[in-house]
C-alpha positions in Angstrom: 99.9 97.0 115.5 99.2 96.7 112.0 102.5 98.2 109.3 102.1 98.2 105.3 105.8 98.0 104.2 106.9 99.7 100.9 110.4 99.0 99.8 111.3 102.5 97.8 113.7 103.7 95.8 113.0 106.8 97.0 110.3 108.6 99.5 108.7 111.9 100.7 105.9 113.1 102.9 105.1 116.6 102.4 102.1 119.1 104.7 100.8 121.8 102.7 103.6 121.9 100.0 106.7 121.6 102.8 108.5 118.3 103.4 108.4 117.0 106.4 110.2 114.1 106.0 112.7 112.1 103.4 114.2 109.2 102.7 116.3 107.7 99.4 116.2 103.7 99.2 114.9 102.0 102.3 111.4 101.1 104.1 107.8 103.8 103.7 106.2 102.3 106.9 102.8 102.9 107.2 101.8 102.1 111.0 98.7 101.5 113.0 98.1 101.3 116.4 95.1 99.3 117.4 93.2 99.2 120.3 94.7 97.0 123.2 98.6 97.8 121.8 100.9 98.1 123.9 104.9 99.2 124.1 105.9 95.6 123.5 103.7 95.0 120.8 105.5 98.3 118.8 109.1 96.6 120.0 108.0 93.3 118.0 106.7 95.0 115.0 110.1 97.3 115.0 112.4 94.0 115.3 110.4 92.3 112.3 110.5 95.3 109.8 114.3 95.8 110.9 115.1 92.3 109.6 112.4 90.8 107.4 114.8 89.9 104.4 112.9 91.9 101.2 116.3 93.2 99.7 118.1 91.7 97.1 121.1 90.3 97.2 124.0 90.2 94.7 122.1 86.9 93.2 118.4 88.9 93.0 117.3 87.2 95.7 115.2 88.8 98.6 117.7 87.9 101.3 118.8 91.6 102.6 117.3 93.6 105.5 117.1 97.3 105.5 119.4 97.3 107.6 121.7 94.9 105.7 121.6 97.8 103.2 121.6 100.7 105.2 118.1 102.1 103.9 115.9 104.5 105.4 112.6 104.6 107.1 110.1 106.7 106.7 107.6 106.1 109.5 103.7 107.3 108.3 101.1 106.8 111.0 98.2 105.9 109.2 94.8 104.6 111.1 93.1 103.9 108.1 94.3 100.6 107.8 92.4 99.4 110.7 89.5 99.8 108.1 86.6 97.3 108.6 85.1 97.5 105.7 83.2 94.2 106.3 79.8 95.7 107.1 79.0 98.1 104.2 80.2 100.4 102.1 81.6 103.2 104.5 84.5 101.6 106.5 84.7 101.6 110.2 87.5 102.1 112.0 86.3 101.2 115.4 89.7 99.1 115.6 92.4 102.1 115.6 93.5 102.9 119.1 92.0 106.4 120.0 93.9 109.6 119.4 95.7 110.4 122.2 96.7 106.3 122.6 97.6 106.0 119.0 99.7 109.3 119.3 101.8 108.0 121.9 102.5 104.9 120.4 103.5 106.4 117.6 106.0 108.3 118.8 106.9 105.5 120.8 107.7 103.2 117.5 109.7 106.5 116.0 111.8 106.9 119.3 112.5 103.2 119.2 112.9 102.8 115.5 115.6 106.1 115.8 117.5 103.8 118.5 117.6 101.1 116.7 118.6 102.3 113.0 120.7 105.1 111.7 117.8 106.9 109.3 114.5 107.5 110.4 112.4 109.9 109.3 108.6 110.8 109.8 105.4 112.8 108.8 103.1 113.7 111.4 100.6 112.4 113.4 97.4 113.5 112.4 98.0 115.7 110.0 96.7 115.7 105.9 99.6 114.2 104.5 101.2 113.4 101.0 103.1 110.7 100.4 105.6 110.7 97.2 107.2 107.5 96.6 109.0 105.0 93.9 107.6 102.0 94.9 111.5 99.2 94.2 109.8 95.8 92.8 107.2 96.8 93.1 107.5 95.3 96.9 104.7 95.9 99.3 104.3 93.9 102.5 101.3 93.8 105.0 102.3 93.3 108.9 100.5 92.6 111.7 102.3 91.9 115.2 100.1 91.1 118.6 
């Protein structure tokens, strides 16, 4: 599973002017099921995110987890970064699970994720979504789990 990691101030994800989901300070997620993933692989990607240290501390040091400072998620599926781009101009994205296999890990990851931490929220699979954010730092951080 691939996850690009934005630590927010703030974070929305609205479908045709409604918000679907919303979160102040804490995590945007933005998660990618790839061929071959299975439930474990989500389990390891949800137990990185939940305490890779990207906070800062009282000193300004990155040494907090989300959950160290009781932050939100917002969990975006989002099967464009499984992009190949590679070969040409016009990325492939012969990587991403299909549809029906990315769906239900996705919902697999949220159940999870709302197990495991207090604030989850979500947009929706498949659906045109926009994402509002205040990008903290600004702090972005790729992950990939196998």
């Amino acid at each position: 599973m691939l996850a690009l990691l934005q630590r927010v101030k703030e974070a929305r994800v609205e479908i045709d002017g409604n918000t679907v989901g919303q979160i102040d300070a804490g995590l945007l997620i933005l998660v990618c099921a790839e061929r071959g993933d299975t439930p474990a692989v989500a389990d390891k990607l949800l137990a990185k995110l939940l305490k890779l240290r990207i906070f800062s501390d009282d000193a300004g040091k990155m040494n907090r987890s989300v959950q160290d400072v009781n932050g939100g998620l917002l969990i975006v599926s989002q099967f464009t970064l499984a992009a190949d781009t590679s070969g040409g101009n016009r990325p492939s994205f012969g990587n991403a699970a299909p549809p029906d296999e990315g769906r239900r890990l996705y919902d697999d990851f949220v159940a999870r994720a709302r197990v495991a931490h207090p604030v989850v929220q979500t947009g929706q699979f498949g659906a045109d979504m926009q994402v509002h954010l205040v990008n903290d730092g600004p702090v972005t951080i790729p992950l990939t789990v196998r």
